[in-house]
N, C-alpha and C positions, 0 to 999 in steps of 0.2 A: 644937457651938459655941453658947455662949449671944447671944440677941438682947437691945438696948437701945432702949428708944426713939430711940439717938441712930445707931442703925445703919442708912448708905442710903449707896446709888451712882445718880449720875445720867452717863445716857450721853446721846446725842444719838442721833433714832431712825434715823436715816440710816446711822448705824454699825455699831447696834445690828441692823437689816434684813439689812446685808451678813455679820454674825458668825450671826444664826438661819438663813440660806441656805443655809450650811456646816457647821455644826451639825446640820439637818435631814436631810443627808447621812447620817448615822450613824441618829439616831432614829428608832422605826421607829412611825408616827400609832398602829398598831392595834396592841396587845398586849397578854397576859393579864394582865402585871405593870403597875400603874399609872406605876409610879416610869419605866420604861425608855421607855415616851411622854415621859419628862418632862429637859428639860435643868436642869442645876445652877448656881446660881450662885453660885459663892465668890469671897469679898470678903475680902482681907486687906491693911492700910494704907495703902487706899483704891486698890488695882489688882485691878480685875476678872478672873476664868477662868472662861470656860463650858467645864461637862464636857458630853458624849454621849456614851452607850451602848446597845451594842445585844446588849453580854455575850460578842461576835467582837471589837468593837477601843472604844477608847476613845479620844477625842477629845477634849483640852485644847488649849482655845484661848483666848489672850489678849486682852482687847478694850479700846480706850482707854475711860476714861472722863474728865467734866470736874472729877468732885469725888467725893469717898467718904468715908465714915468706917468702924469699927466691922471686927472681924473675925466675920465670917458666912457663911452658906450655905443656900440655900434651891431648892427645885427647883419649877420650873414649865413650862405647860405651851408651847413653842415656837411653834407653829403659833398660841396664843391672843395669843400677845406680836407673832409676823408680821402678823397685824392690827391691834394696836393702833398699834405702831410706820409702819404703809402708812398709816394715816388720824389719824396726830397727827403732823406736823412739829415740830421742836426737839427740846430737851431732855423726855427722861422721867426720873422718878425713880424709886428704888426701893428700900422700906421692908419688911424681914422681919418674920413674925409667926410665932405657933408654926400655927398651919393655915392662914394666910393671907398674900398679899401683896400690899401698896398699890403700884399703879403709877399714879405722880400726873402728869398733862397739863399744860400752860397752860391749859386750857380745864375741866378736872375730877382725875376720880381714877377707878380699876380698883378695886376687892377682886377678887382674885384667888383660886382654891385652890390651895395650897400644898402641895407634901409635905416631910417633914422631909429633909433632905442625908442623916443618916443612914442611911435607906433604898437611897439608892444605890449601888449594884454597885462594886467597884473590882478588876481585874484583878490579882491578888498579882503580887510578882515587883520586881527593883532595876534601874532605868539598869545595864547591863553597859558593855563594852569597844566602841568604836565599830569594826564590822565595815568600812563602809565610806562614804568622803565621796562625794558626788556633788555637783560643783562648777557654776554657772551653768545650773540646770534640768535639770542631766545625767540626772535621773531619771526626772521626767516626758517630757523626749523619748523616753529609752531603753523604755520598758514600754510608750507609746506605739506606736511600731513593733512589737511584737506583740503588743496588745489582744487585734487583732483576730481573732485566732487561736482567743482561749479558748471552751471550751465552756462550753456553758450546761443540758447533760445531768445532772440529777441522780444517774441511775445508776452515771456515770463521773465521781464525786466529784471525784477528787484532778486533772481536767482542768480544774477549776474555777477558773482563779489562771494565773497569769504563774509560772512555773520559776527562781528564781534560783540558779546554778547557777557551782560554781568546779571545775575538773577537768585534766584533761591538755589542754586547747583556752585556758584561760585563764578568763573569766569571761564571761558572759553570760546575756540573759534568752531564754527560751523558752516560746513559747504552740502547744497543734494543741487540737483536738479530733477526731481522727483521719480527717479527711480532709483537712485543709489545717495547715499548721505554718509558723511566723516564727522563726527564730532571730537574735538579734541579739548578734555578740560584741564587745563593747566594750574588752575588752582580753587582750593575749596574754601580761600578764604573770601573774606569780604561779599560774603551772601548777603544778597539784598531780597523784600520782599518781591517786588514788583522786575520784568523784565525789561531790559535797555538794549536796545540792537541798537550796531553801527554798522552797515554793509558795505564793506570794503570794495569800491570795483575791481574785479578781476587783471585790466591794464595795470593797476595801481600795483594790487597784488603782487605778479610778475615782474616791475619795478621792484618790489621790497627786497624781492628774493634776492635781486642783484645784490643790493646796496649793503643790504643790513648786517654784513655779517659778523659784527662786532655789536656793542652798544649803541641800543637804540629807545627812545624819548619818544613816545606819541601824546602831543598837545593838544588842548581845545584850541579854535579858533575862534577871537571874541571881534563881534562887530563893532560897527563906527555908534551905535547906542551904547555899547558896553558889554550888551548879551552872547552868551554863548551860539555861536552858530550851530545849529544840530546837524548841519549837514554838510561840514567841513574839517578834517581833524589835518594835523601835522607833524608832519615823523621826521627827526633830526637823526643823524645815525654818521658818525666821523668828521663830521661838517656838512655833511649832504643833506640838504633840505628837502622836502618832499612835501606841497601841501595838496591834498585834495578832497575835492568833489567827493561825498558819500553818495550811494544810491536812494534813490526816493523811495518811500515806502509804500505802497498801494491804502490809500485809506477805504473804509470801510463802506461796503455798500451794496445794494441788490443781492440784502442777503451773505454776503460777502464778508468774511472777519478783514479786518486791515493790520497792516504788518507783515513782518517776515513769520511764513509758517510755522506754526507747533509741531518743531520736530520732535520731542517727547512724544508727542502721540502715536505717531510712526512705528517708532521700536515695541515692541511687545515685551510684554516684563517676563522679565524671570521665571517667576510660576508656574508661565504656560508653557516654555519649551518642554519638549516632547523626544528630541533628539540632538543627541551633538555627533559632529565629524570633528575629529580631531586629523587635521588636514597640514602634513610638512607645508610649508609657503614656496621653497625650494622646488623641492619634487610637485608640488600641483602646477607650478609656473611652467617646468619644463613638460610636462603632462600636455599643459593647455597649446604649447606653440608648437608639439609635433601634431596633434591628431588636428589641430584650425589647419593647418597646411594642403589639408583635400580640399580647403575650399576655398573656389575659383575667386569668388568677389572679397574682395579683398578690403569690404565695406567696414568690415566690422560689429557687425549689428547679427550676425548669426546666433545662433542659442547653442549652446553646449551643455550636452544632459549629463546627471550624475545620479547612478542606477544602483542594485547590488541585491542582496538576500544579506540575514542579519551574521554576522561572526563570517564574514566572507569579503575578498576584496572591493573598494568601490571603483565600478567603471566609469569613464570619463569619454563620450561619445559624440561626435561632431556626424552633423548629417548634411549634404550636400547636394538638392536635385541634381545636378549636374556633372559634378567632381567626384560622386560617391561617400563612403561612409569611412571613419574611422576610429580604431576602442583604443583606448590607455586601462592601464589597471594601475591602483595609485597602491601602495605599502599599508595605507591606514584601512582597517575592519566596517564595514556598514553597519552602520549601530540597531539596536533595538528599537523599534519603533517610529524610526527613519523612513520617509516616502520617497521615491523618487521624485524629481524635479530640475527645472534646465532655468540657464540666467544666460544674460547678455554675455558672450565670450568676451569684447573688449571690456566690459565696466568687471567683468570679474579678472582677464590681465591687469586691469589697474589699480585692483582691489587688491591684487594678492602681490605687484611690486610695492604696497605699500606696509603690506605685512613681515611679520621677522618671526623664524621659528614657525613655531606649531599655530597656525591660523585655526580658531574653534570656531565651527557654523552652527550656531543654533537654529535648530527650525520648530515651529509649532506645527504647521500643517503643509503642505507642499504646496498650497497659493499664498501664505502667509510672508512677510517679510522676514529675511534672514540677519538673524543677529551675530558679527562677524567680530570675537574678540584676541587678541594674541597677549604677547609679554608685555606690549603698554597698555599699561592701566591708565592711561590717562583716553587714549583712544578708545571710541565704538564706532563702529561703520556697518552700514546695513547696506542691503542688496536687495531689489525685486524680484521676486522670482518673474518667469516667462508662461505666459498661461496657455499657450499651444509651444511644444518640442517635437 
């Protein structure tokens, strides 16, 4: 795009603050490429869009402004524009050059360095077919409930992202990193026989959560053949465009199924439970953060047992070589048939800030996996037991 002397958009910095926030979400400060530090600003008939890229998703976002001319594009640096915009109130303006950009104050002016737009990365691929609406923040609640699930293991890539997934159970999203798993189904229509995963990267994810919180559009991405990209989708949501990169799935091999795990196979049906805790979520939470408090490393990764005799309270016991021991006694009765057994203290805080009400454990056997249900029916989350307490 050529530049004019008569080419500028003035925003106000207060606006302009709240759009490089979110934008800085994608860009990433350190990297080998100049341009992918740097956000875009394209200007055409006087309505602003800041792009960000990180070469996984791209970010168009719209931003008001009070006046513009000129149709242009210039990239600059985000975090340099975050401070000018924190220590100039009002309007700023801003004038493209071919290496440079004037960002003018009430009080002065920036020269700025500038990269050309053309530089900038742009993920190939067309708007497809809208896959699916998610209507009044349906989205970010949904992927919300199991975030917390995702791993953060490099070597087990494809665990990296939220599962969205349509199949014989209907639709839903799913997060483990194979000791703990959230599934959440949100609907039981549209069963199909066969399964479709889409894995969400966790970056991506974290973005939605910002964005979404109205009505939201996730599209296919259709290539320069015509075909569906299977490893690109994009989420529109108030004007904010969102496209990205999906996770690759491990294909099959050395013995090895390919795809994102059978997390069905994980939970243990019905049948065989053996015991339930009917466990406040309230009161086990506040249980769990005074008795972890003896202990010194502050890793996270400790085990916390849960013991008792049957029609008697359940004890809740952190042990600590170091810092020593401490008991909670929780309101709810140790059931019949109930073993004791101990789980990760953080993956069980973060199991039971996502529960509401009365959190139900079901256990088969005290190494078996725990099946963890409360008042949504739409949620099941399991839990690993810990095989030395």
């Amino acid at each position: 795009m050529s530049k004019t002397r008569h080419d500028f958009v003035t925003i106000d910095s207060a606006v302009l603050r709240t759009a490089l926030k979110l934008v800085t979400k994608v860009t990433e400060k350190r990297n080998t490429y100049p341009v992918l530090g740097m956000v875009q600003f394209r200007v055409a008939r006087g309505k602003l869009t800041l792009l960000a890229t990180d070469l996984d998703i791209v970010l168009s976002l719209p931003v008001e402004t009070t006046e513009g001319a000129g149709t242009w594009a210039t990239c600059l640096n985000p975090w340099t524009l975050e401070r000018i915009a924190k220590a100039n109130a009002g309007e700023l303006s801003f004038a493209p050059g071919e290496t440079a950009a004037r960002v003018g104050t009430s009080a002065g002016a920036f020269d700025l360095e500038a990269i050309d737009a053309a530089s900038f990365p742009e993920m190939p691929g067309a708007p497809g077919a809208v896959l699916e609406r998610f209507a009044g923040g349906a989205l970010t609640r949904l992927i919300g409930k199991v975030g917390w699930c995702v791993s953060t293991e490099e070597t087990r890539y494809y665990l990296n992202g939220v599962a969205w997934q349509a199949g014989p159970f209907g639709r839903r999203f799913a997060a483990t990193d194979g000791h703990r798993l959230a599934i959440c189904t949100y609907s039981k229509s549209g069963a199909r026989k066969t399964i479709v995963t889409r894995v969400i990267p966790n970056k991506t994810v974290l973005l939605l959560r910002t964005i979404a919180a109205g009505d939201a559009d996730v599209r296919a991405v259709v290539r320069a053949d015509g075909k569906v990209d299977p490893l690109k989708i994009e989420i529109e949501a108030g004007g904010i465009v969102v496209r990205t990169k999906l996770v690759e799935l491990p294909e099959p091999g050395d013995g090895r199924p390919g795809g994102y795990p059978n997390v069905d196979a994980v939970i243990p049906m019905a049948e065989r439970w053996m015991a339930a805790f009917a466990l406040d979520s309230a009161e086990l939470s506040a249980a769990l953060a005074s008795v972890s408090a003896v202990r010194r490393k502050k890793d996270g990764f400790g085990a916390v047992k849960f013991s008792g005799e049957p029609g008697k309270p359940v004890n809740l016991t952190v042990t600590d070589p170091d810092g020593g021991s401490a008991r909670a006694m929780l309101s709810a009765l140790w059931p019949k048939g109930g073993a004791s057994f101990g789980v990760n203290a953080h993956y069980l805080r973060d199991l039971v800030g996502n529960c509401a009400g009365i959190a139900t454990f079901h256990q088969v056997g005290a190494g078996d996996p725990i099946t963890v249900l409360d008042a949504d029916a739409t949620m099941t989350r399991v839990l690993m037991p810990m095989m030395r307490v």
